[in-house]
N, CA and C atoms of all chains as a GROMACS GRO file, in nm:
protein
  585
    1UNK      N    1   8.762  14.047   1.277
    1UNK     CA    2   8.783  13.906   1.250
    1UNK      C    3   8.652  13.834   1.284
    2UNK      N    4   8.615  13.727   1.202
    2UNK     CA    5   8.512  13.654   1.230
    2UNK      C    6   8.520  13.585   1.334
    3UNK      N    7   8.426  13.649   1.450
    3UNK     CA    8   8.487  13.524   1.564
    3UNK      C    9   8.402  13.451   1.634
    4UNK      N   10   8.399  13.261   1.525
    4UNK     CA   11   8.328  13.214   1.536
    4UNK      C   12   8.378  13.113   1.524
    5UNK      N   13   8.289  12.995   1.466
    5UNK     CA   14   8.338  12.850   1.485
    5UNK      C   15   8.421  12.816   1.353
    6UNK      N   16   8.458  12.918   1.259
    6UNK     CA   17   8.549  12.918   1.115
    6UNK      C   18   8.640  12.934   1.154
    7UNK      N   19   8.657  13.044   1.296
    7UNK     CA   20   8.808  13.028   1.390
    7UNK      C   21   8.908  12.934   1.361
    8UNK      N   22   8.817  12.848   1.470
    8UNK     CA   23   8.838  12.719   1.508
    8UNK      C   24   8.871  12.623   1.383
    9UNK      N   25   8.809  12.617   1.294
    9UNK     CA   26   8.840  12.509   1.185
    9UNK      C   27   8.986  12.578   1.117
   10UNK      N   28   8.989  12.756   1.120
   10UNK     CA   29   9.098  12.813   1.021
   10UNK      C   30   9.241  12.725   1.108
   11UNK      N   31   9.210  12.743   1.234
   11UNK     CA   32   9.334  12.687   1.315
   11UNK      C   33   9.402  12.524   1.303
   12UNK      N   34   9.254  12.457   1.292
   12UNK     CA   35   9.284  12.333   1.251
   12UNK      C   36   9.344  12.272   1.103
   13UNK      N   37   9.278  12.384   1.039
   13UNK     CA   38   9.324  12.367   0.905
   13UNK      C   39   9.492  12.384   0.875
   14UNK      N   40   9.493  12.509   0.958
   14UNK     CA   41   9.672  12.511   0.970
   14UNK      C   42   9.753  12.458   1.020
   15UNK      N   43   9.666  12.400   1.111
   15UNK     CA   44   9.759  12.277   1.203
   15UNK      C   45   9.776  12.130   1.135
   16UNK      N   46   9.675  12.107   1.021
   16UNK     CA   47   9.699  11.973   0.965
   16UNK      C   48   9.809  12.004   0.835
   17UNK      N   49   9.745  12.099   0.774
   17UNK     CA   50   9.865  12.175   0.659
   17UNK      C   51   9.981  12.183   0.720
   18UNK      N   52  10.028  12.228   0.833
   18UNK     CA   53  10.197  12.238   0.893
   18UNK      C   54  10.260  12.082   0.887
   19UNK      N   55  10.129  12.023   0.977
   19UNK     CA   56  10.231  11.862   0.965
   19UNK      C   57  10.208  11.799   0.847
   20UNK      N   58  10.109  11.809   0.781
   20UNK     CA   59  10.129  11.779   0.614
   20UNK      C   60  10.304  11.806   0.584
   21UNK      N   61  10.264  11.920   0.530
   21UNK     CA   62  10.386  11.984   0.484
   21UNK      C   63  10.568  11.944   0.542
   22UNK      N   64  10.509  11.904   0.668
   22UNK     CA   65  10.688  11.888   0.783
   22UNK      C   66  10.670  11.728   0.728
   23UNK      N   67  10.598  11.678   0.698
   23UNK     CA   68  10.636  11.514   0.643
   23UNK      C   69  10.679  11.513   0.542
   24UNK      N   70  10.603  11.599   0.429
   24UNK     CA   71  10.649  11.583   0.306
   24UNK      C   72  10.790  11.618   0.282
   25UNK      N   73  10.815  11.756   0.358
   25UNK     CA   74  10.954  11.770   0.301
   25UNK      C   75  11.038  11.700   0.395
   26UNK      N   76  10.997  11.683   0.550
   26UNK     CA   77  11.121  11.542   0.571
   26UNK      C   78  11.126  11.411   0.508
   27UNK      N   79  11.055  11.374   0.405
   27UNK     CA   80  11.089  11.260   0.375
   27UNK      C   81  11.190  11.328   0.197
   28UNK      N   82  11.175  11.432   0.162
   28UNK     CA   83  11.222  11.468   0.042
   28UNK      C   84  11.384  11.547   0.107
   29UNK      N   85  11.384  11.541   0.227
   29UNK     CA   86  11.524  11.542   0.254
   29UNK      C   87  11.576  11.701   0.337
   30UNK      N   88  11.447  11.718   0.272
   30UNK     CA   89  11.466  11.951   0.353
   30UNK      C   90  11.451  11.968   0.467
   31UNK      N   91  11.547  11.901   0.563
   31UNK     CA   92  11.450  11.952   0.724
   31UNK      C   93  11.489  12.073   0.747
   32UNK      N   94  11.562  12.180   0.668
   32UNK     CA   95  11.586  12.310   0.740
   32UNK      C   96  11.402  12.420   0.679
   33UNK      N   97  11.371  12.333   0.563
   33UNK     CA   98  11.251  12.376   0.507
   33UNK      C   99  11.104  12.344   0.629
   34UNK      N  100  11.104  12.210   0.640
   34UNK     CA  101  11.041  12.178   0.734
   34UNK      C  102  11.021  12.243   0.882
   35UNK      N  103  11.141  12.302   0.909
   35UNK     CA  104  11.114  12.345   1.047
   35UNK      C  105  11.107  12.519   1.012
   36UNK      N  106  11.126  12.520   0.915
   36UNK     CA  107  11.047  12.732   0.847
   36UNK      C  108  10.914  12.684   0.838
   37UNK      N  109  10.834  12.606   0.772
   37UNK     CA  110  10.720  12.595   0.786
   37UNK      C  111  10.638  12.551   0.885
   38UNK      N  112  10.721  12.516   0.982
   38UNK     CA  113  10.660  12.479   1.148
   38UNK      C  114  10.648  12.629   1.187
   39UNK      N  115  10.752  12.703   1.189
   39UNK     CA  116  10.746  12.840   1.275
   39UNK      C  117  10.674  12.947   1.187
   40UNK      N  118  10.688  12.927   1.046
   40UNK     CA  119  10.558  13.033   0.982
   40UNK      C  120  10.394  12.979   1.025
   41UNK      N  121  10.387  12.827   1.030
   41UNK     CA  122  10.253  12.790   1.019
   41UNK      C  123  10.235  12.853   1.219
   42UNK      N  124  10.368  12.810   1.294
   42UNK     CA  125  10.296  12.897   1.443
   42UNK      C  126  10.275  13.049   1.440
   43UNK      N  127  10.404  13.117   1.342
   43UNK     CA  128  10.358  13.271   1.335
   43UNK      C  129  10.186  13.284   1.309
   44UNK      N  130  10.169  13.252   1.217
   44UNK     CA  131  10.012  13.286   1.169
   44UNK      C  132   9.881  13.258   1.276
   45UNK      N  133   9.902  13.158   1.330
   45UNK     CA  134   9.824  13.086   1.425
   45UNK      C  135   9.815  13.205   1.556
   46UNK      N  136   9.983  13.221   1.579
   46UNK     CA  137   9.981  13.309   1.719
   46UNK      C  138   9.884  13.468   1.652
   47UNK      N  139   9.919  13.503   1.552
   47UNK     CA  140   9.879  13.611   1.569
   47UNK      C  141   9.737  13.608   1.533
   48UNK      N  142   9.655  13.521   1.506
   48UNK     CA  143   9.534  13.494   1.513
   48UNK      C  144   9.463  13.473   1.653
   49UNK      N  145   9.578  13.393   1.748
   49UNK     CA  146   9.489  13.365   1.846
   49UNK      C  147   9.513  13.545   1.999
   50UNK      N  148   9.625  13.572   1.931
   50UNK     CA  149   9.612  13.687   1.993
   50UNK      C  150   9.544  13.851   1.973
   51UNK      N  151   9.515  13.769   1.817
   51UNK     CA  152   9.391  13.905   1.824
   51UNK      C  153   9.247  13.841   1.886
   52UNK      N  154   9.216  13.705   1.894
   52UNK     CA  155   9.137  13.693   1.987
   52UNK      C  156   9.109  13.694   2.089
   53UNK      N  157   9.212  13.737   2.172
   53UNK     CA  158   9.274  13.746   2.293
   53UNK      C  159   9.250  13.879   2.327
   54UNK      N  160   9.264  13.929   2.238
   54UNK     CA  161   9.243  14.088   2.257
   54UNK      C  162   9.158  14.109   2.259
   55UNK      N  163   9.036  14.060   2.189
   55UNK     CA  164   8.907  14.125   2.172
   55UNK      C  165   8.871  14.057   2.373
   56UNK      N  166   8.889  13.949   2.358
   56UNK     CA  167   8.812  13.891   2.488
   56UNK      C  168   8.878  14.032   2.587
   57UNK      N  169   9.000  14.018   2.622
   57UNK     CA  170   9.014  14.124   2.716
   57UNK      C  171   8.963  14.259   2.690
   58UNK      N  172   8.924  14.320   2.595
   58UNK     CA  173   8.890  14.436   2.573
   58UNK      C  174   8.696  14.457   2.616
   59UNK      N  175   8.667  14.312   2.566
   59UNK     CA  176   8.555  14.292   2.628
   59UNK      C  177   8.516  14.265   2.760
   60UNK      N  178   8.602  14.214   2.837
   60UNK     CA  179   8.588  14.192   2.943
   60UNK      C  180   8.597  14.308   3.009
   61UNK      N  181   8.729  14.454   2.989
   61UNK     CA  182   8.761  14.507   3.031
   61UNK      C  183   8.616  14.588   3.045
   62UNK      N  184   8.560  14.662   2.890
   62UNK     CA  185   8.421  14.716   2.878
   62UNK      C  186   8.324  14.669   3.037
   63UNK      N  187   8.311  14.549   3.005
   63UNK     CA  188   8.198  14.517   3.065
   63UNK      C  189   8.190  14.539   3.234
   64UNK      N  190   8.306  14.482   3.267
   64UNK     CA  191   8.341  14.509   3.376
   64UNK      C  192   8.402  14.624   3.452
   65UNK      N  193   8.355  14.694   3.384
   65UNK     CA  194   8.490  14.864   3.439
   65UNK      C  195   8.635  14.828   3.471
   66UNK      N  196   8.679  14.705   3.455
   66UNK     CA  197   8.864  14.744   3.459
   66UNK      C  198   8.886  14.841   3.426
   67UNK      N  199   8.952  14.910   3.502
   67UNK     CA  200   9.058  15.066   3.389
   67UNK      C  201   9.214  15.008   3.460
   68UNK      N  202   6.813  12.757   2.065
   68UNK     CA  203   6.909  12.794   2.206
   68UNK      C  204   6.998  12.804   2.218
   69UNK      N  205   7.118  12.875   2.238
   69UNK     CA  206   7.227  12.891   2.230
   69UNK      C  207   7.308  12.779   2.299
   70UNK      N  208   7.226  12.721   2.416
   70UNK     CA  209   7.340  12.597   2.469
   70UNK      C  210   7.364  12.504   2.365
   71UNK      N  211   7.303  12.508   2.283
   71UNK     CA  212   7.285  12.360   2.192
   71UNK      C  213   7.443  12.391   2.082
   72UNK      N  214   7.425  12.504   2.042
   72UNK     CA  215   7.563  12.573   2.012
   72UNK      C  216   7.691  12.636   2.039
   73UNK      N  217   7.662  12.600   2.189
   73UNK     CA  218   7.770  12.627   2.292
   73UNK      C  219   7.820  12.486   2.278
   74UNK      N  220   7.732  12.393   2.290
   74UNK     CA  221   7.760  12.243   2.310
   74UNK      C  222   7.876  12.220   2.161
   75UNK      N  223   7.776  12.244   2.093
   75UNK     CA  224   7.778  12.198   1.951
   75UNK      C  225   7.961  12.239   1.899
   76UNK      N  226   8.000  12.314   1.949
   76UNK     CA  227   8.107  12.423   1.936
   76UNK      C  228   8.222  12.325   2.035
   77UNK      N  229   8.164  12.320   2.144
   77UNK     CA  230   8.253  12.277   2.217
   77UNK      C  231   8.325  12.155   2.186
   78UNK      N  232   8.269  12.024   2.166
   78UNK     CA  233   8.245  11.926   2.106
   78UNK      C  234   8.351  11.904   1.988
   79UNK      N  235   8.275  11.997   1.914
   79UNK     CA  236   8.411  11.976   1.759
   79UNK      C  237   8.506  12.002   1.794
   80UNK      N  238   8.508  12.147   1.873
   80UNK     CA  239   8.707  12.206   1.876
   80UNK      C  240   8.739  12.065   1.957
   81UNK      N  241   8.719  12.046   2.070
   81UNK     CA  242   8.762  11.901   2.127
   81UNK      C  243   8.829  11.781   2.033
   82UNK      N  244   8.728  11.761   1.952
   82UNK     CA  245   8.773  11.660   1.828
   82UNK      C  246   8.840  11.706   1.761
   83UNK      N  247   8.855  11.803   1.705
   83UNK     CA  248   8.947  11.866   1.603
   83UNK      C  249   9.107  11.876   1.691
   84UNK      N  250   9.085  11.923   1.825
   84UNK     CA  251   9.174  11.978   1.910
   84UNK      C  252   9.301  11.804   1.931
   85UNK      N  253   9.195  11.708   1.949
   85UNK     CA  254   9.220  11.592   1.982
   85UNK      C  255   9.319  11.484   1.899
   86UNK      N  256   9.221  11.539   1.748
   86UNK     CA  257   9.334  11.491   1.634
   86UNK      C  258   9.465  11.581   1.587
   87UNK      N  259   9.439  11.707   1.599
   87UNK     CA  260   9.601  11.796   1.615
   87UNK      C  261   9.681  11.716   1.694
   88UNK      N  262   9.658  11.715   1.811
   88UNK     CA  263   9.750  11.723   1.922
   88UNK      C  264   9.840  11.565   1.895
   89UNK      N  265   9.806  11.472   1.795
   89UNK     CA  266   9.934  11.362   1.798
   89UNK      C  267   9.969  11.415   1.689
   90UNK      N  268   9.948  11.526   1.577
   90UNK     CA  269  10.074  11.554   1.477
   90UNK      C  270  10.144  11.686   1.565
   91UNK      N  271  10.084  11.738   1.613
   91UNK     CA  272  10.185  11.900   1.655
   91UNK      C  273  10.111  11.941   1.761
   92UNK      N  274  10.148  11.922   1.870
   92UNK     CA  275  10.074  11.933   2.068
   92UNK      C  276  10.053  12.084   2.062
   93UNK      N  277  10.074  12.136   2.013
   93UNK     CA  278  10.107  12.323   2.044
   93UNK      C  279   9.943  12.350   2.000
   94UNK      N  280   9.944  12.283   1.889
   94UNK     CA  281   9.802  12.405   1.828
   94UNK      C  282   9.678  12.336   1.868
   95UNK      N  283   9.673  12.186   2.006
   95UNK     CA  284   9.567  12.188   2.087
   95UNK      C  285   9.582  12.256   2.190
   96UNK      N  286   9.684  12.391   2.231
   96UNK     CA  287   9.654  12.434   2.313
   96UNK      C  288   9.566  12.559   2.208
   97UNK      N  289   9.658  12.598   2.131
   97UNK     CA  290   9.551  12.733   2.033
   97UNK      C  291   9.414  12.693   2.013
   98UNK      N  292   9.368  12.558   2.010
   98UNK     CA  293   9.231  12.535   1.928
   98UNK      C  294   9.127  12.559   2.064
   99UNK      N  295   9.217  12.551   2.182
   99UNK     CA  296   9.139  12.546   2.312
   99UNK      C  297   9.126  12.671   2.361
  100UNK      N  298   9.232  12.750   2.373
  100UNK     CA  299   9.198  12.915   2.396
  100UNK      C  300   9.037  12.957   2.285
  101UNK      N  301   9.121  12.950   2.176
  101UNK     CA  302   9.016  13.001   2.090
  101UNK      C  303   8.858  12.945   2.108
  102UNK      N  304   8.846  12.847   2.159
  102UNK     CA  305   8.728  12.759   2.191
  102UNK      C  306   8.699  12.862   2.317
  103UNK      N  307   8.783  12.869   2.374
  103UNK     CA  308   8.729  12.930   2.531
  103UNK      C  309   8.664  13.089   2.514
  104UNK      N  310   8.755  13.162   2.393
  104UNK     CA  311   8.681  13.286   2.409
  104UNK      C  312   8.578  13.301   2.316
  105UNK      N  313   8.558  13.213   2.235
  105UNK     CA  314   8.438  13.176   2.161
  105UNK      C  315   8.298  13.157   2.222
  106UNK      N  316   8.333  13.040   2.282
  106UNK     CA  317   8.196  13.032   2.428
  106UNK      C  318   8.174  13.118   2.489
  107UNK      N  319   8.248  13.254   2.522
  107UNK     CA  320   8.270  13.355   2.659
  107UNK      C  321   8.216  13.484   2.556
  108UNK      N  322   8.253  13.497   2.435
  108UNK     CA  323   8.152  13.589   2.380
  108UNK      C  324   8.089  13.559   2.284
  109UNK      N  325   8.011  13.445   2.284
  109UNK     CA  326   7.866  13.432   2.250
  109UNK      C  327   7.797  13.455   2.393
  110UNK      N  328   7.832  13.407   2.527
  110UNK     CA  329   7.792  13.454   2.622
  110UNK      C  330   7.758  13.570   2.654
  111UNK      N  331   7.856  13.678   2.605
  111UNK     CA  332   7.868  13.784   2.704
  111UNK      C  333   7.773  13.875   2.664
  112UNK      N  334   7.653  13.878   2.564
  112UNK     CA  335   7.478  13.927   2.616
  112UNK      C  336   7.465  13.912   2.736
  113UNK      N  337   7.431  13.778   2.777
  113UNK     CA  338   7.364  13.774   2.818
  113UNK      C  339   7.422  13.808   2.960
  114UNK      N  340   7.562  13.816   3.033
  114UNK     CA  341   7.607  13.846   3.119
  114UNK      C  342   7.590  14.026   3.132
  115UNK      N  343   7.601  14.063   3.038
  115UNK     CA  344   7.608  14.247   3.002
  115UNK      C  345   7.439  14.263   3.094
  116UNK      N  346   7.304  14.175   3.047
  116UNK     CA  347   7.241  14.229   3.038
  116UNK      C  348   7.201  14.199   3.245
  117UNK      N  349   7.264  14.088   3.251
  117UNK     CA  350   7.215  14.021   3.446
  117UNK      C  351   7.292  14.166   3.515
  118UNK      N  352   7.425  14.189   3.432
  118UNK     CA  353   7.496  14.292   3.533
  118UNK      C  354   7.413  14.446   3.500
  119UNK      N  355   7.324  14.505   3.411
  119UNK     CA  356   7.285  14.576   3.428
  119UNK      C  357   7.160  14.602   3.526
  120UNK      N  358   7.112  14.449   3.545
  120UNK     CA  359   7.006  14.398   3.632
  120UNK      C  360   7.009  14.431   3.771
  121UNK      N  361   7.149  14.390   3.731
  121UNK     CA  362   7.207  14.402   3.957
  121UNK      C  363   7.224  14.564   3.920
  122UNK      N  364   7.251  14.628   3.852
  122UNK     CA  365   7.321  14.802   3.884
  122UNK      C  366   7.184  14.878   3.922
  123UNK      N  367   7.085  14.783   3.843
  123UNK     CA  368   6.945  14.902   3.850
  123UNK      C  369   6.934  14.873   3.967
  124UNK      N  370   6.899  14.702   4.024
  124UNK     CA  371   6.872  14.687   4.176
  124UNK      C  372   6.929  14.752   4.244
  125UNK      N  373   7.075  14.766   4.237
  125UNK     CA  374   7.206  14.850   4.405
  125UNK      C  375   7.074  15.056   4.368
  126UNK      N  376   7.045  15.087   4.215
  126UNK     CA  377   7.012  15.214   4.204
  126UNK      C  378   6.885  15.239   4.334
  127UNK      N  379   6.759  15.170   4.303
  127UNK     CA  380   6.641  15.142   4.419
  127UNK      C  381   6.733  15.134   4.560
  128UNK      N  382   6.797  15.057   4.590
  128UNK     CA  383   6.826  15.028   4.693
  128UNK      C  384   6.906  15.157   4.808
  129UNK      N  385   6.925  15.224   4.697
  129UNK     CA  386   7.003  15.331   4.720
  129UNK      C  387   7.181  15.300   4.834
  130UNK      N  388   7.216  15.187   4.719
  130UNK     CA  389   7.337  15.159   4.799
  130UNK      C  390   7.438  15.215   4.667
  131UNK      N  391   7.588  15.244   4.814
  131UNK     CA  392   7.636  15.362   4.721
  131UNK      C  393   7.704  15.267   4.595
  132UNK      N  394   7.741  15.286   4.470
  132UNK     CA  395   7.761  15.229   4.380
  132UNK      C  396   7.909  15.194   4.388
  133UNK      N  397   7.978  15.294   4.459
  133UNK     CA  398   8.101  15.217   4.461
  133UNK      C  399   8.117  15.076   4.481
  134UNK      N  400   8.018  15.023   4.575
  134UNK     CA  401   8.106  14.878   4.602
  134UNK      C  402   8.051  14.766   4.518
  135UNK      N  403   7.925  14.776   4.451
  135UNK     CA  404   7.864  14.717   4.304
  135UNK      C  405   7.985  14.724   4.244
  136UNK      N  406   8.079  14.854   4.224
  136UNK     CA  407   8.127  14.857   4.110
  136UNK      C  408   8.251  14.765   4.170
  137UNK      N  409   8.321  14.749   4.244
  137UNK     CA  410   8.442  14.677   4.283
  137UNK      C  411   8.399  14.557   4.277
  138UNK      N  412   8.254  14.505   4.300
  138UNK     CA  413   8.196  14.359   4.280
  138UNK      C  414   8.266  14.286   4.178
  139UNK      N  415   8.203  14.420   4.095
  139UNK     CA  416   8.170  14.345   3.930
  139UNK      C  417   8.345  14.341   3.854
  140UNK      N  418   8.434  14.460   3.940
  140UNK     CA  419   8.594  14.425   3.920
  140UNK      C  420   8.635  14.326   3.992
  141UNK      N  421   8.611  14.246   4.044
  141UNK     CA  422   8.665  14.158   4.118
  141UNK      C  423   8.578  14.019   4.040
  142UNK      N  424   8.484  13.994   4.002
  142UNK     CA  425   8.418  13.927   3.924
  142UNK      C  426   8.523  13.891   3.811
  143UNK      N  427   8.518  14.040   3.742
  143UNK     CA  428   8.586  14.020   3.619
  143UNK      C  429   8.769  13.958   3.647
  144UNK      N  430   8.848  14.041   3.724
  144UNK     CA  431   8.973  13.988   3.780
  144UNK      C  432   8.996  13.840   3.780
  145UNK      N  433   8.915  13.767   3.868
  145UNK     CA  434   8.863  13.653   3.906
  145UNK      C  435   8.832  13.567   3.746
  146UNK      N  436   8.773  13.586   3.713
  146UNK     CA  437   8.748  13.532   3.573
  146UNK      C  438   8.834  13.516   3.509
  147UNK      N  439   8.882  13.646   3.482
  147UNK     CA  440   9.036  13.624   3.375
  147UNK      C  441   9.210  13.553   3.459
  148UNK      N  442   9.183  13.585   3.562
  148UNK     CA  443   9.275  13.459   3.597
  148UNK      C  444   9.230  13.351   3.618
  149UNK      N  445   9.140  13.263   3.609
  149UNK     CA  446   9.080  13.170   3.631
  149UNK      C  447   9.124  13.116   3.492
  150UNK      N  448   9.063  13.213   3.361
  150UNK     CA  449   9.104  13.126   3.238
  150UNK      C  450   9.202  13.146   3.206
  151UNK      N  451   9.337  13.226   3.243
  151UNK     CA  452   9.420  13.167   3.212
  151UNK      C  453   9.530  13.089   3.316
  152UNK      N  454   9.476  13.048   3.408
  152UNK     CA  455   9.570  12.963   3.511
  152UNK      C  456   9.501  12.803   3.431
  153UNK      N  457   9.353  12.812   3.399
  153UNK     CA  458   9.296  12.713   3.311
  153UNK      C  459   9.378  12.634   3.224
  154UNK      N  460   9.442  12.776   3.115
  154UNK     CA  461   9.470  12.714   3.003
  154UNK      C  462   9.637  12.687   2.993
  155UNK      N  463   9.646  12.771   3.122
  155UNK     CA  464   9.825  12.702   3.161
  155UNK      C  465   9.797  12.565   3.224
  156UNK      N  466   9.683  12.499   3.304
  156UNK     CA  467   9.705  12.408   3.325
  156UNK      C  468   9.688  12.291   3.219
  157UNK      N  469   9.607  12.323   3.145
  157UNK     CA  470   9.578  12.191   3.002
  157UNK      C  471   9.708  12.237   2.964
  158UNK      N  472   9.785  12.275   2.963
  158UNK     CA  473   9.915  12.291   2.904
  158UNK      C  474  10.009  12.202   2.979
  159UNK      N  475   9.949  12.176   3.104
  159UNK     CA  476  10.054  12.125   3.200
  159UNK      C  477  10.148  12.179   3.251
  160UNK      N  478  10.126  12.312   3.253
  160UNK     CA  479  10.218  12.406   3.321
  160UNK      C  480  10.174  12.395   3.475
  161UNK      N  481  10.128  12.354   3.528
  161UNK     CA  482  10.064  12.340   3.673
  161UNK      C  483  10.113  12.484   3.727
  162UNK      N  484  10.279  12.498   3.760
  162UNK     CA  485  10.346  12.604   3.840
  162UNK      C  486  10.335  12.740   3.810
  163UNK      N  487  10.308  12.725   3.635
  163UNK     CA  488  10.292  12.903   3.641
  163UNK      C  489  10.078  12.938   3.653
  164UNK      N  490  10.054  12.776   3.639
  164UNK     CA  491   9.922  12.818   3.636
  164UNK      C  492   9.881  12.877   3.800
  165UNK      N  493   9.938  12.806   3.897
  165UNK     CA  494   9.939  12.854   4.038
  165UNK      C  495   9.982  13.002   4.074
  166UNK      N  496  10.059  13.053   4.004
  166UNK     CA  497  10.104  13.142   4.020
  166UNK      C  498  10.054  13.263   3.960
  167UNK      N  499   9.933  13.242   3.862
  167UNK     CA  500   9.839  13.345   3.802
  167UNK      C  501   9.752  13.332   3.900
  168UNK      N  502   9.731  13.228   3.959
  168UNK     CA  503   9.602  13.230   4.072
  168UNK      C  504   9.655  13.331   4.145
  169UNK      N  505   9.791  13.300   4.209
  169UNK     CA  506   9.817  13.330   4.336
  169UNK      C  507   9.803  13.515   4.294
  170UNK      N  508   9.820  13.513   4.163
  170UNK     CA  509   9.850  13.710   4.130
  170UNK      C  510   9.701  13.762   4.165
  171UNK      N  511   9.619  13.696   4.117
  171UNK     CA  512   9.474  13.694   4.135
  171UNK      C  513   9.420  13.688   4.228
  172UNK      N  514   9.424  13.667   4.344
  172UNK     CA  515   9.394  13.652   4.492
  172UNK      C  516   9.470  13.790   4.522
  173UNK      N  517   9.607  13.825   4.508
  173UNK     CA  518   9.665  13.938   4.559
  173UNK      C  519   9.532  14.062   4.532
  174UNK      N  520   9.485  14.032   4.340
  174UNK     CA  521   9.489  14.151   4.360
  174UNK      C  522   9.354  14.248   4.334
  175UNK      N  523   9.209  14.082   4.368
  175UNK     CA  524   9.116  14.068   4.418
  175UNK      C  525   9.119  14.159   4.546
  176UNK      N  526   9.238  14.078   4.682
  176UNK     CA  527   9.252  14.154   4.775
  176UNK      C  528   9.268  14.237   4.790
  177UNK      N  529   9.309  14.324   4.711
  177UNK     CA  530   9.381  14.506   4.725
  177UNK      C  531   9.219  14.554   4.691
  178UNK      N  532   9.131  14.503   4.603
  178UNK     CA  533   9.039  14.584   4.608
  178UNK      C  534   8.905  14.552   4.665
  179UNK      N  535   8.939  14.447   4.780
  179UNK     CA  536   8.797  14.439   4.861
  179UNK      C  537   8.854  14.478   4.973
  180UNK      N  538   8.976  14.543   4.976
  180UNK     CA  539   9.046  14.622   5.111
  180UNK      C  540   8.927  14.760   5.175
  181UNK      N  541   8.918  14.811   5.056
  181UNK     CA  542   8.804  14.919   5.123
  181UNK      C  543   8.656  14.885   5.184
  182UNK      N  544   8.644  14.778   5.099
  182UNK     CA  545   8.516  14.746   5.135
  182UNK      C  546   8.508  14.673   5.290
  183UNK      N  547   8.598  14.618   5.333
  183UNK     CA  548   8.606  14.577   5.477
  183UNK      C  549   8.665  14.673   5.575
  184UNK      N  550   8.734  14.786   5.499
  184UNK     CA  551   8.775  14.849   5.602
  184UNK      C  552   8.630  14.976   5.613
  185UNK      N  553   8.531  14.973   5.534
  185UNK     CA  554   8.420  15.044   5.562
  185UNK      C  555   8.318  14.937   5.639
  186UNK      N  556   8.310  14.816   5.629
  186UNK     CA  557   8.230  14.732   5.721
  186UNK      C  558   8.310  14.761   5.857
  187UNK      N  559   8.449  14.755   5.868
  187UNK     CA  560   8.493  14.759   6.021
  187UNK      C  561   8.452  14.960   6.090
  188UNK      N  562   8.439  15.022   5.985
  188UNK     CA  563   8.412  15.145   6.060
  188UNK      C  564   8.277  15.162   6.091
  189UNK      N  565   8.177  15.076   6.006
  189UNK     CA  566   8.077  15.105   6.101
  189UNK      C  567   8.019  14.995   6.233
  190UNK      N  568   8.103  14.899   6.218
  190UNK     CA  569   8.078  14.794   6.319
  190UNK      C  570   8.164  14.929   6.470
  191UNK      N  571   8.300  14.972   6.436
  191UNK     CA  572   8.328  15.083   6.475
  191UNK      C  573   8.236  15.181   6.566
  192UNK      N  574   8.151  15.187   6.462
  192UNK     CA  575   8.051  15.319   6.479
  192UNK      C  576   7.943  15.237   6.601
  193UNK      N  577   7.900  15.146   6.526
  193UNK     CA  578   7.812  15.103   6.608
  193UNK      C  579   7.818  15.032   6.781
  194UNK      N  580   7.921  15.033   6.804
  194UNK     CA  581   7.958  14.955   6.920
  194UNK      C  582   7.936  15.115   7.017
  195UNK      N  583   7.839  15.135   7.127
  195UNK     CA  584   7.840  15.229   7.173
  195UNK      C  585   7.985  15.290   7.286
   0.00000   0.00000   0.00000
C-alpha cells in the first residue's frame, strides 16, 4: 500500500463521500440505505487503517528486536 | 528537508481531519492514526540508522549486548504504548488510554528486572 500522504486524502475522501451519500438518501427517505453506507464506507476505512497499523508494528517490531 | 514535510503532512491531515469530524467524528480519529504512522515511518531511517550508532558504540566499549538490547525493547514498548494511549486519548477515551499506559509500565518493568538485579549483584560483589 502506498503509505503516504494519498493515505490520508483516500480516507478523507471516504469520509466526505459517506456523509455525502447518508444526506442524500436521508432526505430521499432510505435511512435503512443510509446507515449500509455508513458501515461499508467504515468497513473500507478500518481495513485500510489496519493494514497501516500493521506495517507500523511490524516495523517497529524489526527495528527494535520485539519477538 | 524532511521536517518541512513532516510539517507539511501534519498540517493538512489536521485540516482535513478537522472538517470530517462535524459530518462523521469516527474518521478524525482514522485520519489521525494514519497521520501518526505516516510521520513515524518517514522517520524511521533515520532512527534505524542512530540505533545502529549506539550498537557499534556498546561493540568498542565492550559492554555485554544484552542490556543495549533490552534498551532498545523497552524504547520500542514505551513508544507503542505511548501512541496508542495517545490516540485513545484524542478519542477521549481517557480510562482505557490509562490503562495501556499502566500495561506499559508493567511490562517495561518485567524487562529492566534483570538489569537491576545485575547492578544489585555487583554492588553485592563489591561491598567487601
Amino acid at each position: 500500500m502506498a503509505i503516504d500522504i494519498n493515505m490520508i486524502f483516500k480516507i478523507a475522501a471516504i469520509g466526505i463521500l459517506v456523509s455525502v451519500l447518508n444526506m442524500v438518501l436521508k432526505h430521499s427517505g432510505r435511512e435503512e440505505m443510509a446507515m449500509m453506507t455508513t458501515i461499508a464506507g467504515l468497513i473500507i476505512v478500518l481495513f485500510m487503517i489496519i493494514n497501516i497499523i500493521n506495517n507500523l508494528f511490524s516495523t517497529v517490531r524489526t527495528m527494535f528486536e520485539i519477538y | 528537508m524532511e521536517i518541512f514535510k513532516i510539517v507539511g503532512l501534519g498540517i493538512t491531515a489536521t485540516i482535513l481531519s478537522v472538517i470530517i469530524k462535524q459530518y462523521k467524528p469516527e474518521y478524525g480519529i482514522h485520519i489521525s492514526i494514519a497521520t501518526g504512522v505516516i510521520i513515524f515511518l518517514l522517520i524511521v531511517g533515520k532512527l534505524a540508522s542512530i540505533l545502529k550508532v549506539m550498537e557499534q558504540l556498546t561493540n568498542k566499549m565492550e559492554i555485554d549486548l544484552i542490556y543495549v538490547k533490552s534498551i532498545f525493547k523497552i524504547i520500542g514498548i514505551a513508544y507503542i504504548s505511548e501512541f496508542g494511549a495517545q490516540v485513545c486519548r484524542d478519542s477521549g477515551e481517557e480510562s482505557i488510554a490509562l490503562k495501556i499506559e499502566f500495561a506499559g509500565k508493567i511490562l517495561i518493568m518485567v524487562l529492566a528486572l534483570p538489569i537491576l538485579l545485575s547492578v544489585l549483584n555487583l554492588i553485592v560483589k563489591l561491598i567487601p
